[in-house]
N, C-alpha and C positions, 0 to 999 in steps of 0.2 A: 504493500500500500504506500508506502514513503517515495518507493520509486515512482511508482503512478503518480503520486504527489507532482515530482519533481518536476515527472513530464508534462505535466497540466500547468505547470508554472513557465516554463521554458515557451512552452508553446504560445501562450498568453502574452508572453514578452516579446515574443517574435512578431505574432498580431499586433502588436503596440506602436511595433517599432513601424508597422508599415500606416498605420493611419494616419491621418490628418492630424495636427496638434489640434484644432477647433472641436474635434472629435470628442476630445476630453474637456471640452466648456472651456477650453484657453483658447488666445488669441499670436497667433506666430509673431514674432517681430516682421517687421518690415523691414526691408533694405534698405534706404536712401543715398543716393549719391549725388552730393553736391557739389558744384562745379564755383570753382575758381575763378575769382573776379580779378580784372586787369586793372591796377589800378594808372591812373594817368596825372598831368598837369601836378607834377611834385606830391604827389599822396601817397603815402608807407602803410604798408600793415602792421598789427598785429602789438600795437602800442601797450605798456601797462602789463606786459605779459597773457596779450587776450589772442584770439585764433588770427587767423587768414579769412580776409572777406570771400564770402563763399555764397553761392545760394543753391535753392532746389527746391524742386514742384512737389509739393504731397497733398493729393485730392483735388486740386485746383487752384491753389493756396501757396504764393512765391513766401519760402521762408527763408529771410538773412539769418547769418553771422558772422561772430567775428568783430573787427572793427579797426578803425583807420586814425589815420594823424596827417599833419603837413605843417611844413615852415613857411609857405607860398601863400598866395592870397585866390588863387583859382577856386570856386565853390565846388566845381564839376569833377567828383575825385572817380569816376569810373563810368561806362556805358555796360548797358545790361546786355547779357547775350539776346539774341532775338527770341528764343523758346518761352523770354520771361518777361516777357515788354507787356505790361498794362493796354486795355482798347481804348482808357480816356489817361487822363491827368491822373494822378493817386497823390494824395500827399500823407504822410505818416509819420509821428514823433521818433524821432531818437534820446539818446539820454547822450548829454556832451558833458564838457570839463568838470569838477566840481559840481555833479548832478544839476547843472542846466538845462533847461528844456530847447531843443530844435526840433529840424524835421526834415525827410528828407521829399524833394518834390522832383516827381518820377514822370519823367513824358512816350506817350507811344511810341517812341523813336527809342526810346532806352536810355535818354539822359536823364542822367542822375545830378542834381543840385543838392548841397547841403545847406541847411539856413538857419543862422541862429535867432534866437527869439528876437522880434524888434525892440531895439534898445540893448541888447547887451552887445558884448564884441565879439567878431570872429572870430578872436583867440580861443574862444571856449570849444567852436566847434575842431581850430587848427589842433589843441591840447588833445583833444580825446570826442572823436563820434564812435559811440558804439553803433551796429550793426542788429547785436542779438537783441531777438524777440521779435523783431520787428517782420512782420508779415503785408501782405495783400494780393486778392485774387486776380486773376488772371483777367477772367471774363465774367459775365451775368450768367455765365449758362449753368444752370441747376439752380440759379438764385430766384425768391420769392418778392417780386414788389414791393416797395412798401409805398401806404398813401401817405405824402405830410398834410398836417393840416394845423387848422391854427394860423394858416399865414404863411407856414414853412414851405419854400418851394425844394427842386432838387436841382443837381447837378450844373453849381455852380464854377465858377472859372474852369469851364471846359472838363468835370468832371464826371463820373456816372450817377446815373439817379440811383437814388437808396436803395438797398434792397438786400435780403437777410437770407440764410440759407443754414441748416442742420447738415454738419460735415462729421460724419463719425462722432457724435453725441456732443459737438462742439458748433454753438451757433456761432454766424461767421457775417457781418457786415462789411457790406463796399458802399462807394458812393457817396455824398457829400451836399449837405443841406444848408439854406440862409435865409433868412425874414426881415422883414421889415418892420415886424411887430414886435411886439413884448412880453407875448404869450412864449414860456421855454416847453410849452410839450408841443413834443416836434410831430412825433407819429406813435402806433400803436401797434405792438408784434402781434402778429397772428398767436393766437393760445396757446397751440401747441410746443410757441418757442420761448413763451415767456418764464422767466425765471422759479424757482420754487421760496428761494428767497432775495429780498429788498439787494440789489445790483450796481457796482459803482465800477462803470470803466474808463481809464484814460481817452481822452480824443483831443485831437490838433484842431485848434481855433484861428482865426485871421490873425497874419503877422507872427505864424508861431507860437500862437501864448496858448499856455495851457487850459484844457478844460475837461469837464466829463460830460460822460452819460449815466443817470439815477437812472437805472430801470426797475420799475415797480413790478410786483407779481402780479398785477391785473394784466401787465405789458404793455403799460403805457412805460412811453420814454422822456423824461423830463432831460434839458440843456442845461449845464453849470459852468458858469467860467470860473476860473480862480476869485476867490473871496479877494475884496479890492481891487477887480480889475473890471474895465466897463463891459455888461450885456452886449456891449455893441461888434465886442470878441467873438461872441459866437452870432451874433445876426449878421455879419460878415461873411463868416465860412465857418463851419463845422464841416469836419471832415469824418465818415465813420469809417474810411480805411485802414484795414487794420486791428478794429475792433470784434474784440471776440471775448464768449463768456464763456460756462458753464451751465445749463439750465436745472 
């Protein structure tokens, strides 16, 4: 009987070995290969002891890392390869020198602009642009509309109009909203994508200044600029590229 054991164990293991990992309720790792940015116009990598500017597509989704530096005054520290060119404008926060806020603004073409906030110097972006974290989609395709209302229109300075999409259990905004008004809730996520609890994400306001998105668990979306800076930050431009939560 112990033999018989053994061989019922043996053979179990060999059946294991050929199945699917999902098979057993896990999820395989993924592969990713991300491709190496050139960098140009006097820009270095990899300042601070941080990576090699790098990127790569996952799910639809252009993800940096890495990050850059420069002694030069050029903004343009790199062109995207073509597989990862945005279809509008994208603009996206980075974090520079001494946790400053910038952003980087991304054209169809694949120029990349660094910019630091208005009013501060561009030493902060020369010191240290990091790279990491910073995402945004490719296209609209697989993305779900969104209405603004309240005043809020969409796809300002040549940008995409809003619109929201469930990427492997991660909601995932592009596109880029402004008003003229003074009402901050901008639009309202479809149910299914709305939060389980009360939601505060980063988003790039006009001129680079910081701001968020509140998102409520009804899935309304309320506009926040940074405490003491004017509304007129985000009635300007809000940008939700980039922006991604957890639901």
């Amino acid at each position: 009987m112990r033999r018989l054991r053994h061989i019922v164990v043996c053979i179990l293991c060999a059946v294991g070995a050929l199945l699917p990992v999902q098979f057993f309720g896990l999820t395989a790792a993924q592969a990713v290969t991300f491709t190496n940015l050139t960098l140009i116009n006097g820009w270095t990598a990899g300042p601070f002891s941080t990576g090699s500017p790098s990127v790569a597509i996952i799910g639809g989704i252009v993800h940096f890392r890495g990050a850059i530096a420069t002694s030069g005054t050029n903004p343009e520290p790199f062109v995207l390869p073509a597989s990862f060119r945005p279809s509008t404008n994208v603009y996206v926060p980075v974090d520079m020198c001494n946790a400053t806020n910038g952003r980087l603004d991304i054209a169809p073409s694949g120029d990349v602009t660094v910019q630091q906030q208005n009013g501060d110097p561009f030493s902060n972006a020369q010191c240290f642009t990091s790279l990491d974290g910073v995402t945004f989609a490719v296209s609209a395709s697989g993305f779900t509309a969104l209405t603004p209302q309240n005043g809020w229109t969409g796809g300002p300075f040549s940008t995409s109009a809003p619109a929201v999409s469930d990427i492997n259990g991660i909601v995932h905004f592009e596109g880029a909203i402004a008003t003229s008004g003074m009402n901050p809730v901008a639009f309202t996520l479809p149910p299914a994508l709305a939060p389980a609890a009360d939601t505060y994400v980063k988003v790039d306001l006009c001129n680079a200044t910081n701001g968020r998105l509140f998102i409520h668990t009804d899935g309304t979306v309320t506009v926040e600029q940074k405490i003491g800076d004017p509304f007129s930050n985000a009635q300007c431009f809000t940008s939700l590229d980039g922006v991604s939560f957890a639901p």
